[in-house]
C-alpha positions as CSV (number, residue, x, y, z in Angstrom):
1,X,0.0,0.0,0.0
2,X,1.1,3.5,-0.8
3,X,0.5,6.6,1.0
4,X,0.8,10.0,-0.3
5,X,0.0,13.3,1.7
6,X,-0.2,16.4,0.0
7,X,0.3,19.4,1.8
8,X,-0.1,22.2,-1.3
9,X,-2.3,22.0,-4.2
10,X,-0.3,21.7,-7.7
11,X,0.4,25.4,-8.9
12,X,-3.0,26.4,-11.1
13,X,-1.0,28.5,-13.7
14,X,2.2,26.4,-14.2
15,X,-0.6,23.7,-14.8
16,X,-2.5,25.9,-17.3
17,X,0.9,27.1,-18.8
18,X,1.4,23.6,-19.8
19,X,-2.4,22.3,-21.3
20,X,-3.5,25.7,-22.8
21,X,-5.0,25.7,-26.3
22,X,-2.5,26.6,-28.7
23,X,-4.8,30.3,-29.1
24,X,-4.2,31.5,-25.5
25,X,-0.9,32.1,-24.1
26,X,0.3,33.0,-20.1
27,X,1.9,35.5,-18.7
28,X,3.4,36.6,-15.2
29,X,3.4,40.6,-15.1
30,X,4.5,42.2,-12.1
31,X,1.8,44.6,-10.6
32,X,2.1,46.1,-7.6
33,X,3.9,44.6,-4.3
34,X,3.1,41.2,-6.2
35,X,2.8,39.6,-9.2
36,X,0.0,38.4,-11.4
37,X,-1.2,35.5,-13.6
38,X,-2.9,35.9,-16.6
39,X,-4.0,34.2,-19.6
40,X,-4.4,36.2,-22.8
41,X,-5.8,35.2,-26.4
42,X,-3.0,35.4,-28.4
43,X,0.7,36.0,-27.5
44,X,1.1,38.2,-23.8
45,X,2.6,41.1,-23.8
46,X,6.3,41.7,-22.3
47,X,6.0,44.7,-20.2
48,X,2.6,45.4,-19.6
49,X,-0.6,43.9,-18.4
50,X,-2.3,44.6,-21.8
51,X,-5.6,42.9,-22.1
52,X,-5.9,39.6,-20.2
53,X,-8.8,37.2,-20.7
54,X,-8.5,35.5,-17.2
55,X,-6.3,36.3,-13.9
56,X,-4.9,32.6,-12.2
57,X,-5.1,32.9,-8.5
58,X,-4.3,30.1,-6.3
59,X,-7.4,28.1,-6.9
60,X,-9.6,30.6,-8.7
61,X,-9.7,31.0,-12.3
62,X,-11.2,34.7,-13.0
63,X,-12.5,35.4,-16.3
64,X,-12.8,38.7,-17.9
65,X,-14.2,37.6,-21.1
66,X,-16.9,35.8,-20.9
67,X,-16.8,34.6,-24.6
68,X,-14.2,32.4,-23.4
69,X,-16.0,30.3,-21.1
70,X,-16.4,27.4,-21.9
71,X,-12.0,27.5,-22.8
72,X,-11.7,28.2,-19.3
73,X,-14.2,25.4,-18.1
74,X,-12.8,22.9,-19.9
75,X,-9.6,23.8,-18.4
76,X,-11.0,24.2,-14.7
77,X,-12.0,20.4,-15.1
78,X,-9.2,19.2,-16.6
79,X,-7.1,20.3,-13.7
80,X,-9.6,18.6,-10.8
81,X,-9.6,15.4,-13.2
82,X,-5.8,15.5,-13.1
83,X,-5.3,16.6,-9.4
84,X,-8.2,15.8,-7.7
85,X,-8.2,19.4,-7.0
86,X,-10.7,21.8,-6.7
87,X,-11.2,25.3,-8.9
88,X,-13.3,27.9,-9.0
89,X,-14.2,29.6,-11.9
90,X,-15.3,33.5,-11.6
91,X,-16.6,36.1,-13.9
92,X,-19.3,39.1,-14.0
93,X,-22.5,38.5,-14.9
94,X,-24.1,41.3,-17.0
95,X,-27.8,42.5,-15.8
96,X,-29.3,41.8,-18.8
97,X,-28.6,38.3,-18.3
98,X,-30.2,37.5,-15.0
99,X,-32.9,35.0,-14.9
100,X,-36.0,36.1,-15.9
101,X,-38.4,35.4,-13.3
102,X,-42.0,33.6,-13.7
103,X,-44.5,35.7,-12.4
Protein backbone atom coordinates (compact mmCIF):
# COMPACT_ATOMS: atom_id res chain seq x y z
CA UNK A 1 0.00 0.00 0.00
CA UNK A 2 1.05 3.50 -0.82
CA UNK A 3 0.53 6.60 1.00
CA UNK A 4 0.80 9.97 -0.29
CA UNK A 5 0.05 13.34 1.71
CA UNK A 6 -0.17 16.37 -0.01
CA UNK A 7 0.33 19.35 1.80
CA UNK A 8 -0.10 22.18 -1.26
CA UNK A 9 -2.29 21.99 -4.25
CA UNK A 10 -0.32 21.72 -7.67
CA UNK A 11 0.44 25.36 -8.94
CA UNK A 12 -2.98 26.38 -11.07
CA UNK A 13 -1.03 28.47 -13.66
CA UNK A 14 2.21 26.42 -14.17
CA UNK A 15 -0.61 23.74 -14.84
CA UNK A 16 -2.45 25.90 -17.29
CA UNK A 17 0.85 27.11 -18.83
CA UNK A 18 1.35 23.62 -19.82
CA UNK A 19 -2.36 22.31 -21.31
CA UNK A 20 -3.52 25.69 -22.82
CA UNK A 21 -5.02 25.73 -26.28
CA UNK A 22 -2.52 26.56 -28.73
CA UNK A 23 -4.76 30.29 -29.14
CA UNK A 24 -4.15 31.55 -25.49
CA UNK A 25 -0.95 32.11 -24.08
CA UNK A 26 0.32 32.97 -20.13
CA UNK A 27 1.91 35.47 -18.69
CA UNK A 28 3.44 36.63 -15.19
CA UNK A 29 3.37 40.60 -15.13
CA UNK A 30 4.51 42.24 -12.07
CA UNK A 31 1.79 44.59 -10.58
CA UNK A 32 2.12 46.14 -7.61
CA UNK A 33 3.92 44.62 -4.30
CA UNK A 34 3.10 41.20 -6.21
CA UNK A 35 2.84 39.61 -9.23
CA UNK A 36 0.02 38.37 -11.35
CA UNK A 37 -1.15 35.50 -13.60
CA UNK A 38 -2.86 35.95 -16.65
CA UNK A 39 -3.96 34.17 -19.58
CA UNK A 40 -4.40 36.15 -22.83
CA UNK A 41 -5.77 35.22 -26.35
CA UNK A 42 -3.01 35.44 -28.37
CA UNK A 43 0.72 36.01 -27.47
CA UNK A 44 1.13 38.20 -23.82
CA UNK A 45 2.63 41.12 -23.82
CA UNK A 46 6.29 41.67 -22.29
CA UNK A 47 5.98 44.65 -20.17
CA UNK A 48 2.62 45.35 -19.61
CA UNK A 49 -0.63 43.93 -18.44
CA UNK A 50 -2.27 44.57 -21.77
CA UNK A 51 -5.56 42.89 -22.12
CA UNK A 52 -5.94 39.56 -20.24
CA UNK A 53 -8.78 37.17 -20.67
CA UNK A 54 -8.50 35.46 -17.22
CA UNK A 55 -6.30 36.30 -13.86
CA UNK A 56 -4.88 32.64 -12.20
CA UNK A 57 -5.06 32.90 -8.47
CA UNK A 58 -4.33 30.14 -6.32
CA UNK A 59 -7.43 28.12 -6.93
CA UNK A 60 -9.63 30.55 -8.75
CA UNK A 61 -9.67 31.04 -12.30
CA UNK A 62 -11.21 34.74 -13.01
CA UNK A 63 -12.49 35.37 -16.32
CA UNK A 64 -12.79 38.74 -17.90
CA UNK A 65 -14.17 37.58 -21.11
CA UNK A 66 -16.90 35.83 -20.89
CA UNK A 67 -16.85 34.61 -24.61
CA UNK A 68 -14.18 32.45 -23.35
CA UNK A 69 -16.02 30.30 -21.06
CA UNK A 70 -16.36 27.36 -21.92
CA UNK A 71 -11.98 27.52 -22.76
CA UNK A 72 -11.67 28.15 -19.26
CA UNK A 73 -14.19 25.42 -18.08
CA UNK A 74 -12.77 22.89 -19.93
CA UNK A 75 -9.55 23.77 -18.40
CA UNK A 76 -11.01 24.16 -14.74
CA UNK A 77 -11.99 20.43 -15.13
CA UNK A 78 -9.18 19.25 -16.64
CA UNK A 79 -7.15 20.32 -13.72
CA UNK A 80 -9.56 18.60 -10.84
CA UNK A 81 -9.56 15.38 -13.24
CA UNK A 82 -5.82 15.52 -13.09
CA UNK A 83 -5.27 16.56 -9.37
CA UNK A 84 -8.15 15.81 -7.67
CA UNK A 85 -8.17 19.36 -7.00
CA UNK A 86 -10.72 21.78 -6.74
CA UNK A 87 -11.20 25.33 -8.87
CA UNK A 88 -13.32 27.87 -9.01
CA UNK A 89 -14.23 29.62 -11.85
CA UNK A 90 -15.26 33.54 -11.57
CA UNK A 91 -16.58 36.09 -13.88
CA UNK A 92 -19.34 39.07 -13.99
CA UNK A 93 -22.52 38.47 -14.85
CA UNK A 94 -24.05 41.26 -16.98
CA UNK A 95 -27.76 42.54 -15.82
CA UNK A 96 -29.35 41.84 -18.84
CA UNK A 97 -28.60 38.34 -18.35
CA UNK A 98 -30.24 37.52 -15.01
CA UNK A 99 -32.86 35.02 -14.89
CA UNK A 100 -35.98 36.08 -15.85
CA UNK A 101 -38.45 35.38 -13.31
CA UNK A 102 -41.96 33.56 -13.68
CA UNK A 103 -44.53 35.75 -12.40
Amino acid sequence: MKIERNTKSPDLFEWMKQNLPSSLSAGKNGEGYGYGYYIYAGSAPVFFRGNPIAEIHNSTIVLFHTNYFSDMEDLGRKYEQETGYEVTLRYWQAPKDTPLCAS
